[in-house]
N, CA, C and O atoms as CSV, one atom per row, in Angstrom:
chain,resi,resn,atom,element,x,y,z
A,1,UNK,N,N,6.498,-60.368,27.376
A,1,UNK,CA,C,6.045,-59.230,28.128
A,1,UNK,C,C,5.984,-58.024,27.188
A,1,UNK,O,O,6.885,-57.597,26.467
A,2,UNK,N,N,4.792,-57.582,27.335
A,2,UNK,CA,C,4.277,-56.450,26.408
A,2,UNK,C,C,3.927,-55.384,26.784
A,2,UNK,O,O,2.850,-55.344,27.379
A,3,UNK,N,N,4.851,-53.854,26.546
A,3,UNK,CA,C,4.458,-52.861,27.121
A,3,UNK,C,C,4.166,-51.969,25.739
A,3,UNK,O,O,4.770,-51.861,24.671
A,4,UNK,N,N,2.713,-51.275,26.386
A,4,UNK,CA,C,2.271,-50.454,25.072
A,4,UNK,C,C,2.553,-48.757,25.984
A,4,UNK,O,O,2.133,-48.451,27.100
A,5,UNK,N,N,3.325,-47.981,25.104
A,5,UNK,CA,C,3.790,-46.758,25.448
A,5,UNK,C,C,3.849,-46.077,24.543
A,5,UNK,O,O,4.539,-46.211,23.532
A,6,UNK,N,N,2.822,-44.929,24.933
A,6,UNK,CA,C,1.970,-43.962,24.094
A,6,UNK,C,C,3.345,-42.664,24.617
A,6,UNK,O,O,4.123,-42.718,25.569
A,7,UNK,N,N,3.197,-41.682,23.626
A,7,UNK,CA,C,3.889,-40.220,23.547
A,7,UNK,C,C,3.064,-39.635,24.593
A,7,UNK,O,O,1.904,-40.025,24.724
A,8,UNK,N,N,3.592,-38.659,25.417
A,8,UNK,CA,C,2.499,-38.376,25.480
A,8,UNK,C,C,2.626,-36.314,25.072
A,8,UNK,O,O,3.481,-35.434,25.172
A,9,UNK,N,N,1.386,-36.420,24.672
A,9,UNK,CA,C,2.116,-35.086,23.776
A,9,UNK,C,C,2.273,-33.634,24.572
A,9,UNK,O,O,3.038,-32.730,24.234
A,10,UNK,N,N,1.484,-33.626,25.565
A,10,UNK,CA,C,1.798,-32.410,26.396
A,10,UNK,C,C,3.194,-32.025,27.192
A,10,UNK,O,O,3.834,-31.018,27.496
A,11,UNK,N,N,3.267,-33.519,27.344
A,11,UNK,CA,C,4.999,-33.133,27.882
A,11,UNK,C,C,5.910,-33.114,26.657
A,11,UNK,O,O,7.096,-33.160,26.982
A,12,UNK,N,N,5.705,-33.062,25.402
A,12,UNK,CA,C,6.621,-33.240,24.325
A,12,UNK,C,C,6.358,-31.614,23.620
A,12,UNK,O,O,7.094,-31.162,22.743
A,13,UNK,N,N,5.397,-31.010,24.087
A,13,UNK,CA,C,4.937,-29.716,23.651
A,13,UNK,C,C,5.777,-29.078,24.690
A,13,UNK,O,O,6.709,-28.352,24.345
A,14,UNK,N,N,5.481,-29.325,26.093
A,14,UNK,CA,C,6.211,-28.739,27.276
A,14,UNK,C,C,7.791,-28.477,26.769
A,14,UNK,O,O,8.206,-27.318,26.775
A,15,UNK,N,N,8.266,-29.070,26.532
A,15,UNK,CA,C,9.591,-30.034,26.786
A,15,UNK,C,C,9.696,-28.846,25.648
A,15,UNK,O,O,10.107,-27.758,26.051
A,16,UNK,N,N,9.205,-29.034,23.655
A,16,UNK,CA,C,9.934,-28.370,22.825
A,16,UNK,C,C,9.640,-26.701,23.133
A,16,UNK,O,O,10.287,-25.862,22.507
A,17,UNK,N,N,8.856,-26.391,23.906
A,17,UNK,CA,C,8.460,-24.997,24.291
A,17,UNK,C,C,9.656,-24.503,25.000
A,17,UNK,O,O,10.142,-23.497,24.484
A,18,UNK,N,N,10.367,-25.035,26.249
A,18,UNK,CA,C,11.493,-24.913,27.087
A,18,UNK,C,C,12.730,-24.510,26.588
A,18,UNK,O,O,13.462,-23.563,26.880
A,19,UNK,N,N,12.836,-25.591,25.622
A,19,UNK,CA,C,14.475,-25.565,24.453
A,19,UNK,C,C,14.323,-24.690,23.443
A,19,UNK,O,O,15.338,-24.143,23.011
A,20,UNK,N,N,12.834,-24.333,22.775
A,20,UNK,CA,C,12.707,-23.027,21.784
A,20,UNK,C,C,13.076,-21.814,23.038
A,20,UNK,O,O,13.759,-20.841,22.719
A,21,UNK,N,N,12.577,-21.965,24.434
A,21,UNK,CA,C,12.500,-20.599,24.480
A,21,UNK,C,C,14.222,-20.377,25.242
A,21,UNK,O,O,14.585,-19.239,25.542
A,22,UNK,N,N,14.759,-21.082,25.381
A,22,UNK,CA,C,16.532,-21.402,25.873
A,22,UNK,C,C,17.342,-21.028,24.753
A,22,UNK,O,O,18.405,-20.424,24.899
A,23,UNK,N,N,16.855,-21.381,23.583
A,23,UNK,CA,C,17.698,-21.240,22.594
A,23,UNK,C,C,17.756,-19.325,22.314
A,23,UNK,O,O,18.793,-18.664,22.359
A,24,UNK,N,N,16.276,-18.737,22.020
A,24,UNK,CA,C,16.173,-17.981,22.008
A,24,UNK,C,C,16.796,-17.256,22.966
A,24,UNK,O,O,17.693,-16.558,22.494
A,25,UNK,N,N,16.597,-17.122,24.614
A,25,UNK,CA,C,17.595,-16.497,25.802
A,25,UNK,C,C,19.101,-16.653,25.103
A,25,UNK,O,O,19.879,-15.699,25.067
A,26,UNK,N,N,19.328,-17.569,24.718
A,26,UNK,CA,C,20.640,-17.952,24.327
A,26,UNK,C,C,21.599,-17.322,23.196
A,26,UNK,O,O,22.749,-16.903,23.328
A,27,UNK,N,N,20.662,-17.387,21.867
A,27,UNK,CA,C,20.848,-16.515,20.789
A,27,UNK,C,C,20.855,-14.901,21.188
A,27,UNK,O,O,21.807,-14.312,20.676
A,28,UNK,N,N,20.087,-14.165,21.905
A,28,UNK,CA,C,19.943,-12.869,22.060
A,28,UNK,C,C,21.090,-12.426,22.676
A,28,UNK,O,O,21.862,-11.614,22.165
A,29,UNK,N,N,21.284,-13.145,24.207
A,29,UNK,CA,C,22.584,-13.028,24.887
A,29,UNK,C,C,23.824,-13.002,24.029
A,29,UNK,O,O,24.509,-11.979,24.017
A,30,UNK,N,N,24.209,-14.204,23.209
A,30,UNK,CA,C,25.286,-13.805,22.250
A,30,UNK,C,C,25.327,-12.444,21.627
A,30,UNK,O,O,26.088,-11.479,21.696
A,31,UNK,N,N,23.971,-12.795,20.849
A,31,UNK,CA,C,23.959,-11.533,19.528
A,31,UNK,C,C,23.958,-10.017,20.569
A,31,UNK,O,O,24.327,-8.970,20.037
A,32,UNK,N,N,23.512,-10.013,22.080
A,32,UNK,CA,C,24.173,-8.635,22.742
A,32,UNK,C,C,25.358,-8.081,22.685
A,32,UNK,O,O,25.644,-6.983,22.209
A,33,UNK,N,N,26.485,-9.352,23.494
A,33,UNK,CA,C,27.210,-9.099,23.775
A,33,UNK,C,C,28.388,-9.469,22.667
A,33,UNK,O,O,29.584,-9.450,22.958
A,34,UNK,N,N,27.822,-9.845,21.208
A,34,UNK,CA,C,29.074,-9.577,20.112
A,34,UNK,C,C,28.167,-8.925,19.161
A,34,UNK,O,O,26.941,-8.811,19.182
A,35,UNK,N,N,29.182,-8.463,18.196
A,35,UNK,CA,C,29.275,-7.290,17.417
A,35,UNK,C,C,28.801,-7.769,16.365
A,35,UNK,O,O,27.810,-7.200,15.908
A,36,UNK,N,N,29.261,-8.770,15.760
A,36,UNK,CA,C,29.229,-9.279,14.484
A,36,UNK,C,C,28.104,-10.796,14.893
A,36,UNK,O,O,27.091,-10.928,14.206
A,37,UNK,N,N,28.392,-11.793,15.972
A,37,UNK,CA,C,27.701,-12.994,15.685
A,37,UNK,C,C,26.405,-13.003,15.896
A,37,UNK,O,O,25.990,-11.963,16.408
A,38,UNK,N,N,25.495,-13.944,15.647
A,38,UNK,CA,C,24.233,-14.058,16.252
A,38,UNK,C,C,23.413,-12.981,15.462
A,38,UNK,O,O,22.320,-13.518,15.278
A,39,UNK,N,N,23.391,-11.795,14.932
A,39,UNK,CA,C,22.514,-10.681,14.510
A,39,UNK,C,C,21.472,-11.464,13.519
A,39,UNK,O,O,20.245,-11.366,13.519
A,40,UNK,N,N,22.235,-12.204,12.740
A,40,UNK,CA,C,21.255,-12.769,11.285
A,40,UNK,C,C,20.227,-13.576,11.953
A,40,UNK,O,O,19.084,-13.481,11.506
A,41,UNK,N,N,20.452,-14.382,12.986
A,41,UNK,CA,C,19.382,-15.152,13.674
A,41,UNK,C,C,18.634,-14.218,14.364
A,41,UNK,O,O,17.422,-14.262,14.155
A,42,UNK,N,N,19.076,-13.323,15.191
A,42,UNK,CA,C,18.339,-12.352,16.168
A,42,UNK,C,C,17.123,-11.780,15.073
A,42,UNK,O,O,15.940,-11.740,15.409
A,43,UNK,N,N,17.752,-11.218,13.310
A,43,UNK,CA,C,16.949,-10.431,12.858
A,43,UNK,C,C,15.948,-11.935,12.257
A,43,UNK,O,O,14.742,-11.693,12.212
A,44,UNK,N,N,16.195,-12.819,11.990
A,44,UNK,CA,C,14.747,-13.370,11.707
A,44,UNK,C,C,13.981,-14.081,12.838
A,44,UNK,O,O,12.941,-14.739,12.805
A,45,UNK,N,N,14.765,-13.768,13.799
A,45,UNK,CA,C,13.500,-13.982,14.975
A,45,UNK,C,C,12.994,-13.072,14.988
A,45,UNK,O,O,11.794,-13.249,15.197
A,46,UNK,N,N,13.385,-11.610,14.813
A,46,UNK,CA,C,12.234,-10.534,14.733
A,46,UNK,C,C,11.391,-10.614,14.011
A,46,UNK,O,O,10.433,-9.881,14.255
A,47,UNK,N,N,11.285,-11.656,12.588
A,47,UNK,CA,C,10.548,-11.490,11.551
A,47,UNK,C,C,9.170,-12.390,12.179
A,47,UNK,O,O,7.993,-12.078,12.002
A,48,UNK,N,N,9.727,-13.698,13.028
A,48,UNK,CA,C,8.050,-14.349,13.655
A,48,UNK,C,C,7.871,-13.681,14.594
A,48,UNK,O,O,6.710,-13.671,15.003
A,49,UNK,N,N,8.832,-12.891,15.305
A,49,UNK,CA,C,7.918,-12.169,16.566
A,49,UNK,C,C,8.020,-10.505,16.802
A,49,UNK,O,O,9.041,-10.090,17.350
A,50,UNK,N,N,7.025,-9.588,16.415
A,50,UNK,CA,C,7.461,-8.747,16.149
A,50,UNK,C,C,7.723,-7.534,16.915
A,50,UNK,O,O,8.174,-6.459,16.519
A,51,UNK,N,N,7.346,-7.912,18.136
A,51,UNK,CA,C,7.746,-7.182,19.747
A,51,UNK,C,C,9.017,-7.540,20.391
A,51,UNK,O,O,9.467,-7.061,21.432
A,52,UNK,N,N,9.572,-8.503,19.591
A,52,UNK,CA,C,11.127,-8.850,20.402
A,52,UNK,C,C,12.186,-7.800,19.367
A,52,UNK,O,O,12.087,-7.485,18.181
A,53,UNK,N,N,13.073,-7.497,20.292
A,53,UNK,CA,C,14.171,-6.542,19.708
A,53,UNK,C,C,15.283,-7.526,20.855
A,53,UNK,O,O,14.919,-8.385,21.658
A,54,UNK,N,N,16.888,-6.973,20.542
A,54,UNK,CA,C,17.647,-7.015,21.444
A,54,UNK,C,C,17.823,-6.216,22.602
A,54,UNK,O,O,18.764,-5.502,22.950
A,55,UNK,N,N,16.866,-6.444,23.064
A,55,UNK,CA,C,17.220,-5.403,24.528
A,55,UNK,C,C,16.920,-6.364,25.471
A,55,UNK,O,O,16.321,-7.378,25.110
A,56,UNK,N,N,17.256,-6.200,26.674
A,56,UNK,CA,C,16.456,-6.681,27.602
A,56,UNK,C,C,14.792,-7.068,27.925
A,56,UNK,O,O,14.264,-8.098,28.343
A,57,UNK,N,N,14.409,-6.130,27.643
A,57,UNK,CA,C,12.789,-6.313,27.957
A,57,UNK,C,C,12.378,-7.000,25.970
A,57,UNK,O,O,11.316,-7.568,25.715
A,58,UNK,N,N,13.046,-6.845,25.315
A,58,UNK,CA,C,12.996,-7.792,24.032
A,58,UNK,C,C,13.121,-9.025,24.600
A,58,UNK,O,O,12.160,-9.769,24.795
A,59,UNK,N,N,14.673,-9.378,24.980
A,59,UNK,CA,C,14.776,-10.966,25.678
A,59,UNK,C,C,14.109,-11.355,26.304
A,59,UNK,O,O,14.113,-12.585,26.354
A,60,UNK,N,N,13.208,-10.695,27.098
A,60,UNK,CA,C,12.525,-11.353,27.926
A,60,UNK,C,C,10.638,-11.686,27.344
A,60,UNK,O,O,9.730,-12.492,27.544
A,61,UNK,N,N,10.975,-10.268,26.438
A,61,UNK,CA,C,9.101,-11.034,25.485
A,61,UNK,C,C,9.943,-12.276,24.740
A,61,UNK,O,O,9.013,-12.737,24.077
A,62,UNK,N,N,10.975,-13.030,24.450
A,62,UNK,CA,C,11.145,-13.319,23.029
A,62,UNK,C,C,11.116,-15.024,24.210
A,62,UNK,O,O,10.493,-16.045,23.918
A,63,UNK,N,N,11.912,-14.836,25.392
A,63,UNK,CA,C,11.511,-16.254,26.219
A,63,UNK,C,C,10.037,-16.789,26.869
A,63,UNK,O,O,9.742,-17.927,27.235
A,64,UNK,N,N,9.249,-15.595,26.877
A,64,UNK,CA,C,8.098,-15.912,27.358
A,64,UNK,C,C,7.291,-16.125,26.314
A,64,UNK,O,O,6.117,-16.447,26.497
């Protein structure tokens, strides 16, 4: 018995789009609410996106 099972790539685009943009909610939230952790990641996510800051309305361009 032979099953042929293809990727299929829109849900694998879906899927890594979800966890990039979780991680990001995720990273910002830290790097808010501490002093020291998370900043070095926060600042080179500013470097691919250049409308996200740590603020709120940053977190929220940086998940969408």
């Amino acid at each position: 018995m032979s099953t042929d099972r293809k990727v299929n790539t829109k849900v694998v685009a879906l899927t890594l789009g979800i966890v990039w943009s979780l991680y990001l909610l995720a990273i910002s939230i830290i790097a808010m609410s501490s002093e020291a952790y998370g900043h070095n990641v926060a600042e080179f996510i500013m470097t691919v996106y250049p409308e996200y800051a740590l603020s709120f309305v940053g977190v929220i361009y940086g998940v969408l």
